[in-house]
KEKOLDREN-580321 format. One record per residue: residue number from 0; residue in three letters; x, y, z negated of N, C-alpha, C in turn. Coordinates in steps of 0.05 Angstrom, whole numbers, plus 5000, padded with zeros to 4 digits. Each point is the difference from the previous one (the first is absolute). Layout:
N
REC   pos   code    n_x    n_y    n_z   ca_x   ca_y   ca_z    c_x    c_y    c_z
REC   NUM    Ala      X      Y      Z      X      Y      Z      X      Y      Z
...
END
This chain:
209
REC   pos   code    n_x    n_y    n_z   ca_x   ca_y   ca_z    c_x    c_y    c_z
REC     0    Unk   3798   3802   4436   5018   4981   4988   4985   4980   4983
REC     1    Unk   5008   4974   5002   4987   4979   4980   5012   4995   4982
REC     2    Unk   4983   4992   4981   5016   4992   4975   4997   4959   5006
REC     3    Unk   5025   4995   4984   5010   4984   5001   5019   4988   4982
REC     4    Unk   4985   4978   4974   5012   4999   4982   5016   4970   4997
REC     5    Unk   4990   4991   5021   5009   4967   4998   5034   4998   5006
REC     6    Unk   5011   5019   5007   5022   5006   4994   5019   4983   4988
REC     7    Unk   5015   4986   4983   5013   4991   4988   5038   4995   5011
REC     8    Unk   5012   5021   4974   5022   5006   5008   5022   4998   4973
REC     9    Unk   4993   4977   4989   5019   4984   4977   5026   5018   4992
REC    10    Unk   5000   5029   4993   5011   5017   4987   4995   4997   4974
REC    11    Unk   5019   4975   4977   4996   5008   4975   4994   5021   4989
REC    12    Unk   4989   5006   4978   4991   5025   4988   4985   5014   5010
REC    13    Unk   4992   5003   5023   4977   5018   5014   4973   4992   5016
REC    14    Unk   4981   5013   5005   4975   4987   4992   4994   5013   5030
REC    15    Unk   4980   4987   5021   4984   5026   5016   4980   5012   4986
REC    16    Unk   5000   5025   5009   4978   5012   4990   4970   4990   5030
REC    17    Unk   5017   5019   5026   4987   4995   5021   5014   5002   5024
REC    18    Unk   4982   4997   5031   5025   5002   5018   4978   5013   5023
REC    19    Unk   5025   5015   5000   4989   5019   5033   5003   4985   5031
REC    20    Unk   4979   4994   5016   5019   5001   5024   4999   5018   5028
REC    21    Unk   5027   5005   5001   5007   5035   5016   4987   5000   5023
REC    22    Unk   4999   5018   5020   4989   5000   5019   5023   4984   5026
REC    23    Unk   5021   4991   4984   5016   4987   5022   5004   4967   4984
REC    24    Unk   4983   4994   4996   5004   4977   4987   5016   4993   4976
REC    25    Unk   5021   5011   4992   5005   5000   4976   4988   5006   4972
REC    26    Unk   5015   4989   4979   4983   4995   4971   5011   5028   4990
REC    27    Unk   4982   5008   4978   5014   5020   4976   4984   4994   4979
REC    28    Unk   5029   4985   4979   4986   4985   4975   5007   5014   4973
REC    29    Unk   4980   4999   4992   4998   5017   4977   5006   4980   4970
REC    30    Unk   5015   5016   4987   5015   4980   4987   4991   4999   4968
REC    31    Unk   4999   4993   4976   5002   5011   4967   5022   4973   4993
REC    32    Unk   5008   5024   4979   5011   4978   4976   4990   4977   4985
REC    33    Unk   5010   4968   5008   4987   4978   4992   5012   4996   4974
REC    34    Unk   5025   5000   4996   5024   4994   4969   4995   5016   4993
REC    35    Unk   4997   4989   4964   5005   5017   4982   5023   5007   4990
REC    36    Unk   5018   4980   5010   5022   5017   4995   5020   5020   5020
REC    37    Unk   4978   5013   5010   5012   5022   5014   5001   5015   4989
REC    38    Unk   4985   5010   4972   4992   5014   4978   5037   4996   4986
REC    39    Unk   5008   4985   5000   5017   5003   4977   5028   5012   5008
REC    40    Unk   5005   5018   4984   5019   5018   4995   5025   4989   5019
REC    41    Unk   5017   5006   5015   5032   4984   5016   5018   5002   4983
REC    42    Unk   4997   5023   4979   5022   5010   4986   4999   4976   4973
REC    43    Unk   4981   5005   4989   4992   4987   4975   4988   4980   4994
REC    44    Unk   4982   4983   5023   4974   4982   5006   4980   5002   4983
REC    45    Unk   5002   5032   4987   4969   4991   4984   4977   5012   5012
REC    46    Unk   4981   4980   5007   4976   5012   5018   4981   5029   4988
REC    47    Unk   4999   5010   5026   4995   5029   4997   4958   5001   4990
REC    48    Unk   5000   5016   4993   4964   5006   4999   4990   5030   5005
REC    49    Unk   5031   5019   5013   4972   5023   5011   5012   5008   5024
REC    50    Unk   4995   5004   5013   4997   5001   5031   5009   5028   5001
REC    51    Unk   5013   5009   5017   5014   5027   4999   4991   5007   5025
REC    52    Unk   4984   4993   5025   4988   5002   5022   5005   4979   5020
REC    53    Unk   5007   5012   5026   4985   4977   5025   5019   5006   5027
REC    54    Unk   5019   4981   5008   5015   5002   5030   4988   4983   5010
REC    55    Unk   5013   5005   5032   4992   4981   5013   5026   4993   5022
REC    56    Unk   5004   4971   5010   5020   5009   5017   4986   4978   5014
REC    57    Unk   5021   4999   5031   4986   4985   5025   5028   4973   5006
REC    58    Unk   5008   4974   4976   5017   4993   5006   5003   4975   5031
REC    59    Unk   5013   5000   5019   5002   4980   5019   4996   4980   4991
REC    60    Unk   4990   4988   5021   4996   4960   5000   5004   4988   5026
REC    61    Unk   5002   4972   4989   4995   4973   5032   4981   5016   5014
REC    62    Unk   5005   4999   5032   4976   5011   5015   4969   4968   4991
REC    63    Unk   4978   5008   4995   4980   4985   5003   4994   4991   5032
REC    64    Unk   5006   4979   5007   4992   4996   5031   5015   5013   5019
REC    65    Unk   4985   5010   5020   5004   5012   5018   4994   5040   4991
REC    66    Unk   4988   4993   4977   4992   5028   5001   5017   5013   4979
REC    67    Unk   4997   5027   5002   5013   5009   4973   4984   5003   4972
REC    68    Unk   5029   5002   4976   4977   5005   4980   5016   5019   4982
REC    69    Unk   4990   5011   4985   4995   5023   4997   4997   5002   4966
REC    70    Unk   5025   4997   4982   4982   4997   4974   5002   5032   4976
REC    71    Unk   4984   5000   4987   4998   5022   4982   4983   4997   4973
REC    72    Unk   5033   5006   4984   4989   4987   4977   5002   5026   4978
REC    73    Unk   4975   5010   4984   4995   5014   4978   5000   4989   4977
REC    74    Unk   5028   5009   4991   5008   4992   4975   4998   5022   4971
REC    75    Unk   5005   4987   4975   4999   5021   4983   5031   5008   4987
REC    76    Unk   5001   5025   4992   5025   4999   4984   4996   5002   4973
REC    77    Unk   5024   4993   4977   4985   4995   4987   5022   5014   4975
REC    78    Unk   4988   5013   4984   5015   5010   4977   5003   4982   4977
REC    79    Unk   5042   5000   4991   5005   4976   4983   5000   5020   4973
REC    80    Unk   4978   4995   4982   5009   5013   4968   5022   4976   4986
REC    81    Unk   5014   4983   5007   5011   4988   4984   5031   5020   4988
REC    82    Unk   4995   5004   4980   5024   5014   4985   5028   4996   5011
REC    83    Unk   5013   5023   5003   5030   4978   5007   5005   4994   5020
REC    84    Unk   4978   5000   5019   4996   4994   5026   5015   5021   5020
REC    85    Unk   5020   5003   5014   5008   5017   5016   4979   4999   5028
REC    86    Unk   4985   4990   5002   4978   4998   5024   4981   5013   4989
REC    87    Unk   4992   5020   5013   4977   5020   4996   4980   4988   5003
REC    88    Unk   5004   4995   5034   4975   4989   5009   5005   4985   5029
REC    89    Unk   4983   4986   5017   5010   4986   5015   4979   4989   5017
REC    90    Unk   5003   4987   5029   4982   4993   5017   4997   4968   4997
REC    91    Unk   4973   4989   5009   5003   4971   4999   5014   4994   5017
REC    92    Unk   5009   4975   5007   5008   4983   5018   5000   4963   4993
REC    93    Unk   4999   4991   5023   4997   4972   5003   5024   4986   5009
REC    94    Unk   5007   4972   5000   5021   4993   5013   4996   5002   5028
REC    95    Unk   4984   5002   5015   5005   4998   5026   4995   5032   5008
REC    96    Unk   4994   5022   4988   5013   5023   5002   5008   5018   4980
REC    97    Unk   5027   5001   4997   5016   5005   4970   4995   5035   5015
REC    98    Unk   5014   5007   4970   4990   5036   5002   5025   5013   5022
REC    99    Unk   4991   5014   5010   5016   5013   5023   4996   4989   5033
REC   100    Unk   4988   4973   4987   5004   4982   5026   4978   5020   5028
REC   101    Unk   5014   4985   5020   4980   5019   5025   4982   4971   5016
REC   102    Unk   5020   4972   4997   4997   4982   5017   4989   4978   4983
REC   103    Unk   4990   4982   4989   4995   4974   4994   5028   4989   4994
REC   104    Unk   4995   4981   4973   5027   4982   5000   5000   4983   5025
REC   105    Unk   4973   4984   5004   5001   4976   5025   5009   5016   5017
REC   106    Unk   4991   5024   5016   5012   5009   5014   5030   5006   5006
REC   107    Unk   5013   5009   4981   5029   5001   5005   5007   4970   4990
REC   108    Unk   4997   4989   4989   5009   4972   5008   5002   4983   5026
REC   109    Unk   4968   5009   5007   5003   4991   5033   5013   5005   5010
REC   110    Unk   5015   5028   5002   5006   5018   5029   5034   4981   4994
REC   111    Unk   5012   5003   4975   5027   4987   4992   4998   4979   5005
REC   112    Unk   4979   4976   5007   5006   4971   5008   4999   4995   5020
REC   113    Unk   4977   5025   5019   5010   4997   5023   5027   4993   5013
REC   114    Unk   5017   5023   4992   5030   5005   5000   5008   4977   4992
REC   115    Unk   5005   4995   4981   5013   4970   4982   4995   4980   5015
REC   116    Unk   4976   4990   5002   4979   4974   5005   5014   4989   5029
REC   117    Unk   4978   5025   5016   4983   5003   5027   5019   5006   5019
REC   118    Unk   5017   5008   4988   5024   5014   5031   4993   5019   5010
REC   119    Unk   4979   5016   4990   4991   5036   5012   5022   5010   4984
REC   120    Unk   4999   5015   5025   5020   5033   4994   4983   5015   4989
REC   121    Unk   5030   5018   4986   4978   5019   4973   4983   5024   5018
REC   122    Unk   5004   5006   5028   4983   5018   5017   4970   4979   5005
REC   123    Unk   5005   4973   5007   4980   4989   5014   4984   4994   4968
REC   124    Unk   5005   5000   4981   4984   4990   4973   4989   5029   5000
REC   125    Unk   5006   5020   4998   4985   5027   4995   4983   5015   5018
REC   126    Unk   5003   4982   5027   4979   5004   5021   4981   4983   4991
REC   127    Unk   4998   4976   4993   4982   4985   4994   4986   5009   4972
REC   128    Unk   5014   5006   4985   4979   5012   4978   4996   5028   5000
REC   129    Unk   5010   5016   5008   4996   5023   5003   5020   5016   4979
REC   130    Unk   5030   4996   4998   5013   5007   4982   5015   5014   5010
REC   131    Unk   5015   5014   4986   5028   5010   5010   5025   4986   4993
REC   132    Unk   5018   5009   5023   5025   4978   4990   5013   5012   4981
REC   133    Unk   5003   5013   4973   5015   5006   4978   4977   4976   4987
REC   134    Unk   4985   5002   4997   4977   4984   4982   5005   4972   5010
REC   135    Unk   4993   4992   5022   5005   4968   5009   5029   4998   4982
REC   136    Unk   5028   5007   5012   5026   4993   4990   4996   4996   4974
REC   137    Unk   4981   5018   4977   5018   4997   4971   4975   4977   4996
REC   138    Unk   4978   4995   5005   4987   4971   5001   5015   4980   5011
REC   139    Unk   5020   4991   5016   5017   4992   5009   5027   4989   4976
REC   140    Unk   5008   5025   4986   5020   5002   4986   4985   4984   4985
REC   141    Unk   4976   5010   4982   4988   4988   4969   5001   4971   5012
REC   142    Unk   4984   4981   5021   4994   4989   5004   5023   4967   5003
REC   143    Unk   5027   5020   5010   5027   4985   5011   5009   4993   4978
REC   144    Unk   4996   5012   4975   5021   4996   4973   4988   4970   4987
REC   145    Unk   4974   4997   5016   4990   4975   4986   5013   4977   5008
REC   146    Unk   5014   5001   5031   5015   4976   5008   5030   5017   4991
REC   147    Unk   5008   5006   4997   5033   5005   5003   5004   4997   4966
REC   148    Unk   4988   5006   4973   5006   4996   4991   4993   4970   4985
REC   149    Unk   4977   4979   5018   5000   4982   4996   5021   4973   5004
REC   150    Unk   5011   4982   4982   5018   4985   5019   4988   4980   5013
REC   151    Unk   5024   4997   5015   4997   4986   5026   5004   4970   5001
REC   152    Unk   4975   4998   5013   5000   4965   4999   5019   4982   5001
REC   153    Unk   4994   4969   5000   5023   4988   5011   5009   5000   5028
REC   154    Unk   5015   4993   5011   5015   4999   5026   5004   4975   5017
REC   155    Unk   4989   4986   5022   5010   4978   5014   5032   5011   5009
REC   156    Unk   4990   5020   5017   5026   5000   5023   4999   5036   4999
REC   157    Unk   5037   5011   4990   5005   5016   4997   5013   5005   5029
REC   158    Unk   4994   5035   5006   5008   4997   5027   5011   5025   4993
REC   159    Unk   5021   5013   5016   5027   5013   4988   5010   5011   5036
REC   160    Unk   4987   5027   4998   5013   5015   5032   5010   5031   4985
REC   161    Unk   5025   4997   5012   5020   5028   5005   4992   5021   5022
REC   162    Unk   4994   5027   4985   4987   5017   5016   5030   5025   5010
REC   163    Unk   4997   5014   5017   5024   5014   5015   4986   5026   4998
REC   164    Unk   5017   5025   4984   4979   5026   5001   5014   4997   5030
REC   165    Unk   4972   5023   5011   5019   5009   5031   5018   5022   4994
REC   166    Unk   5002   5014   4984   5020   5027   5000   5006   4999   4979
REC   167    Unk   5041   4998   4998   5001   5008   4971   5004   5028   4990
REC   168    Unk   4998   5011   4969   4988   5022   4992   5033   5009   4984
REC   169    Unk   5011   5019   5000   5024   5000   4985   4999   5025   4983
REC   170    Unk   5012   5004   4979   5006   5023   4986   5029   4996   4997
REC   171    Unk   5013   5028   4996   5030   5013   4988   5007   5000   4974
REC   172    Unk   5010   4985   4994   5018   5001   4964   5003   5018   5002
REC   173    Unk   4999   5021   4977   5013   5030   5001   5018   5002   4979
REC   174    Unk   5011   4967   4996   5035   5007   4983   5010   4996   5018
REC   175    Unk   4996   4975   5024   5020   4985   5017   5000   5019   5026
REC   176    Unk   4984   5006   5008   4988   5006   5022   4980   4982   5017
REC   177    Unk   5013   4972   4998   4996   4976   5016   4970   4990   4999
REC   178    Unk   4985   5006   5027   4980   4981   5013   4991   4984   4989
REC   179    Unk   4982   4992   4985   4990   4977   4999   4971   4987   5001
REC   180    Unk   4989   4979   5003   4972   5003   5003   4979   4990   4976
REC   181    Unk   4982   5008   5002   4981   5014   4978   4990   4974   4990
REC   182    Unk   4995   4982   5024   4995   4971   4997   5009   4980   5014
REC   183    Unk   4994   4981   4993   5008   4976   5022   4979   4997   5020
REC   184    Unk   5016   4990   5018   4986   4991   5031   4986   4979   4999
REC   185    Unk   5001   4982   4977   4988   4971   5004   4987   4999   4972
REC   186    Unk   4973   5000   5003   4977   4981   4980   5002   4971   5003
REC   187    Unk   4996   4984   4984   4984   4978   4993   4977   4998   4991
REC   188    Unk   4964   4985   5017   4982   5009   4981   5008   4957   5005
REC   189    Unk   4975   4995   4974   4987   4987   4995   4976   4983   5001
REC   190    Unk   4990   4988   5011   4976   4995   5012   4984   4975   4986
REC   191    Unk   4972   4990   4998   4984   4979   5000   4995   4986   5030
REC   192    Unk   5030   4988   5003   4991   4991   5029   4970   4990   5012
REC   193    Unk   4991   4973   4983   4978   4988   5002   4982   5006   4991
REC   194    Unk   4993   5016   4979   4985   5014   4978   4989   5014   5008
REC   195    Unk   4981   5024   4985   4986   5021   5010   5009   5027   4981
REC   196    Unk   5016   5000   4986   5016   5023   4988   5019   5020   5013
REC   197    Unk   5007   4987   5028   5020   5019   5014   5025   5011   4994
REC   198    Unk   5003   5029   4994   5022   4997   4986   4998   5001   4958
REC   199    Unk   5027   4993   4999   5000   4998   4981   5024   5018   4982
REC   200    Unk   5015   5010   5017   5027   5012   4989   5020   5008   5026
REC   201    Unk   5010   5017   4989   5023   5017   5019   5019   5008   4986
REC   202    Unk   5033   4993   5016   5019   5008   4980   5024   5021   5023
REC   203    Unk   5010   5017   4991   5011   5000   5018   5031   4997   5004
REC   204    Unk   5006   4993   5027   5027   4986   5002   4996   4975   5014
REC   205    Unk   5017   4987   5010   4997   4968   5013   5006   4978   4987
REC   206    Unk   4973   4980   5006   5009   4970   4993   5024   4993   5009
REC   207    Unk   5025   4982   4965   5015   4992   5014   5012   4973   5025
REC   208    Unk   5012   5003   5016   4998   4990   5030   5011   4973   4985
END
């Protein structure tokens, strides 16, 4: 295996140490803590000074190229004496891998814009990065809340189509007895005819004629 340090993989807070490469062409990058404030307390933020020992975990990333990569990062944990402090003690972490994390933030960002962006399905985004589809979807979810709770532009041309469920769904009053259905048969969505927003709203019930 060669070492191989020219590496460069713009993970705030973390530094290479060095890099392996496997007998199948892939990398395995060895990682340390670059921020100092990985040191500081989550509970309390007051930076720590004695080291309580040493994890390590192996979190996912963007594939590098064509090949795989492989990262592993030895971190310290770190004991908080700040009084008062309900945090004993605690592991570093960086923004681009928060504590618990398994995957890269870029990474689950990606895999959710795929979805959003790109028009991949949440199976075809987790083939491509190598995810599973519970993981792609809630990158998906985090990622969707950034448009839906943003508002929505202006509008040339509002475009306005009535949708037909195919089956309607009914439940039983159990004062009356009497049938009735659970919903209506007819949506109205909303649209950016000319625009690139798509839809914009759904109501349900019909435009009146």
């Amino acid at each position: 295996m060669d070492n191989d340090t020219t590496l460069l993989l713009d993970l705030d807070g973390l530094a290479v140490v060095r890099v392996e490469r496997l007998e199948d062409g892939a990398r395995r990058v060895y990682l340390a803590t670059a921020d100092e404030q990985a040191r500081a307390c989550p509970a309390c933020g007051v930076f720590a000074t004695r080291v309580k020992g040493w994890g390590v975990t192996r979190p996912r990333d963007l594939p590098c190229g064509e090949r795989g990569l492989e990262l592993v990062w030895r971190k310290r944990r770190w004991y908080c004496a700040q009084p008062g402090c309900a945090r004993r003690s605690f592991t570093e972490q960086v923004r681009q891998v928060p504590a618990g994390a398994r995957i890269t933030t870029r990474l689950r960002q990606a895999a959710g814009r795929r979805v959003r962006d790109a028009g991949s399905t949440v199976v075809q985004a987790g083939r491509d990065l190598g995810l599973s589809w519970p993981t792609v979807m809630d990158a998906f979810r985090h990622v969707a809340q950034e448009v839906m709770t943003a508002p929505p532009g202006p509008v040339r041309v509002l475009g306005i189509d009535e949708t037909r469920r195919g089956r309607m769904q009914w439940r039983q009053d159990p004062g009356t007895g009497r049938w009735e259905p659970t919903a209506g048969r007819w949506h109205t969505g909303f649209v950016d005819a000319t625009g690139i927003q798509g839809l914009l709203g759904q109501v349900e019930g019909r435009a009146p004629q």
